[in-house]
N, C-alpha and C positions, 0 to 999 in steps of 0.2 A: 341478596337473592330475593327474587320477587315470588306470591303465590302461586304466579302463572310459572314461573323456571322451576321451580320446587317440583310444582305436579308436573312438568315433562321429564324431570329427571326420575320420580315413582313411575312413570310412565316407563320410559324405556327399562327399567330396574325391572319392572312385572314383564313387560315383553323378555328381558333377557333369563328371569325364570323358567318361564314359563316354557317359553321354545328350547331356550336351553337341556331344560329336563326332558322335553318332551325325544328332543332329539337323541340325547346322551343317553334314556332310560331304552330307545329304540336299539343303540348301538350294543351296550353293556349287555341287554335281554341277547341277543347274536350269540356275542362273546360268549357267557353263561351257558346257554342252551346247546349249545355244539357240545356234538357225542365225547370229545375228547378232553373238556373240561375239566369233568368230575364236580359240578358244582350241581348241590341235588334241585330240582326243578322247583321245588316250595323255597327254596333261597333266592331265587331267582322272581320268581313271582310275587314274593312278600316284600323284596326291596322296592320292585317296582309302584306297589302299593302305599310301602311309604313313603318312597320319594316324591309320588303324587301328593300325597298331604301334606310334604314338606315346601316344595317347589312347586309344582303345579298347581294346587288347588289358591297359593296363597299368590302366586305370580299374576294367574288369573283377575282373583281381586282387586289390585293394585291397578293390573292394565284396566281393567274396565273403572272402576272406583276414578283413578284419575283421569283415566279418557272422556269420562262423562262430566267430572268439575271445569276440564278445559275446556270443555266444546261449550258450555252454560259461561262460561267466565270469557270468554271470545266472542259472544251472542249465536253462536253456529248453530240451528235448524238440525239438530240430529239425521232425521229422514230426508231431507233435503240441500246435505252435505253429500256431494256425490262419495269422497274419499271415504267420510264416517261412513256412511249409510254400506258402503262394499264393506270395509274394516269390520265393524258390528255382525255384516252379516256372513264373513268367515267364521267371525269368532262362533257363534250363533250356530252356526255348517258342525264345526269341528268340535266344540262343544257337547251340541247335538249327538253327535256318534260318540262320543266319548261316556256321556252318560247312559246310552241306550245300548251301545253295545261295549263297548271296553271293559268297562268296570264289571259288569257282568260276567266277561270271561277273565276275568282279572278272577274272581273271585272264583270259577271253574278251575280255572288253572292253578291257585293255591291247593286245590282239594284235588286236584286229578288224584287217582288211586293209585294210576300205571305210568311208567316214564313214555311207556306210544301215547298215550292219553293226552299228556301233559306238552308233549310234542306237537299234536294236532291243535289242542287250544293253543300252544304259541303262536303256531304258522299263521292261525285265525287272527288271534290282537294282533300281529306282525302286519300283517297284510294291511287288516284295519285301521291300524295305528298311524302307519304310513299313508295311509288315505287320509285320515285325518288333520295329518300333519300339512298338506298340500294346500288346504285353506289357512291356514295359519301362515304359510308362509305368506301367501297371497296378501293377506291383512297388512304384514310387515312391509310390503313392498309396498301398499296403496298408503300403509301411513308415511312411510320415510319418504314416498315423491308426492304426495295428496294428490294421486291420480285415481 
């Protein structure tokens, strides 16, 4: 296996974290938060938290870490790879909201006081979250056709 197949295999490995969790923490948080659960809304909130650190935040790394050794190891022009230049700048979009607003009610919502509370911040990162997600998938699709 050569350096260049290695890093596209971290590559896809960090995308399928990445999205993965992203996806799976969106569905589970549903599951969880429904009135008929019984799962208290800080279990809900604090896994989603960790699974960010576990999957997400490391998935991230990997994709970008190895996106950026292949595109230097291919001669590729970062900014002036149309596919890169999109790809980057999903990641960048969803990232962007992720740290500005997510994590922020990530952190609200472990602490809500009230279950209406903690409700309200869900629907918030739900919403958000799923906005976020929309550039990421984008990313996926401009890498796997480089369009």
């Amino acid at each position: 296996m050569t350096l260049y197949q290695a890093l596209r295999a971290a590559h896809v490995l960090g995308a399928v974290l990445l999205l993965g969790n992203v996806i799976v923490s969106g569905i589970w948080a549903a599951l969880g938060m429904r009135a008929d659960a019984g799962v208290p809304h800080r279990a809900v909130a604090r896994a989603v938290i960790v699974t960010d650190w576990c999957f997400t935040v490391p998935g991230g790394a990997l994709l970008v870490g190895s996106g950026l050794w292949m595109a230097r190891l291919a001669g590729l022009p970062l900014l002036a790879t149309p596919f890169v230049r999109l790809g980057l700048g999903a990641l960048v979009l969803s990232t962007g909201l992720w740290l500005a607003v997510l994590v922020p009610l990530q952190a609200r919502w472990v602490r809500a006081a009230t279950e209406r509370e903690a409700r309200r911040l869900y629907r918030m990162w739900s919403l958000v979250g799923w906005i976020a997600t929309t550039p990421l998938l984008l990313g996926l699709w401009t890498m796997a056709t480089r369009r």
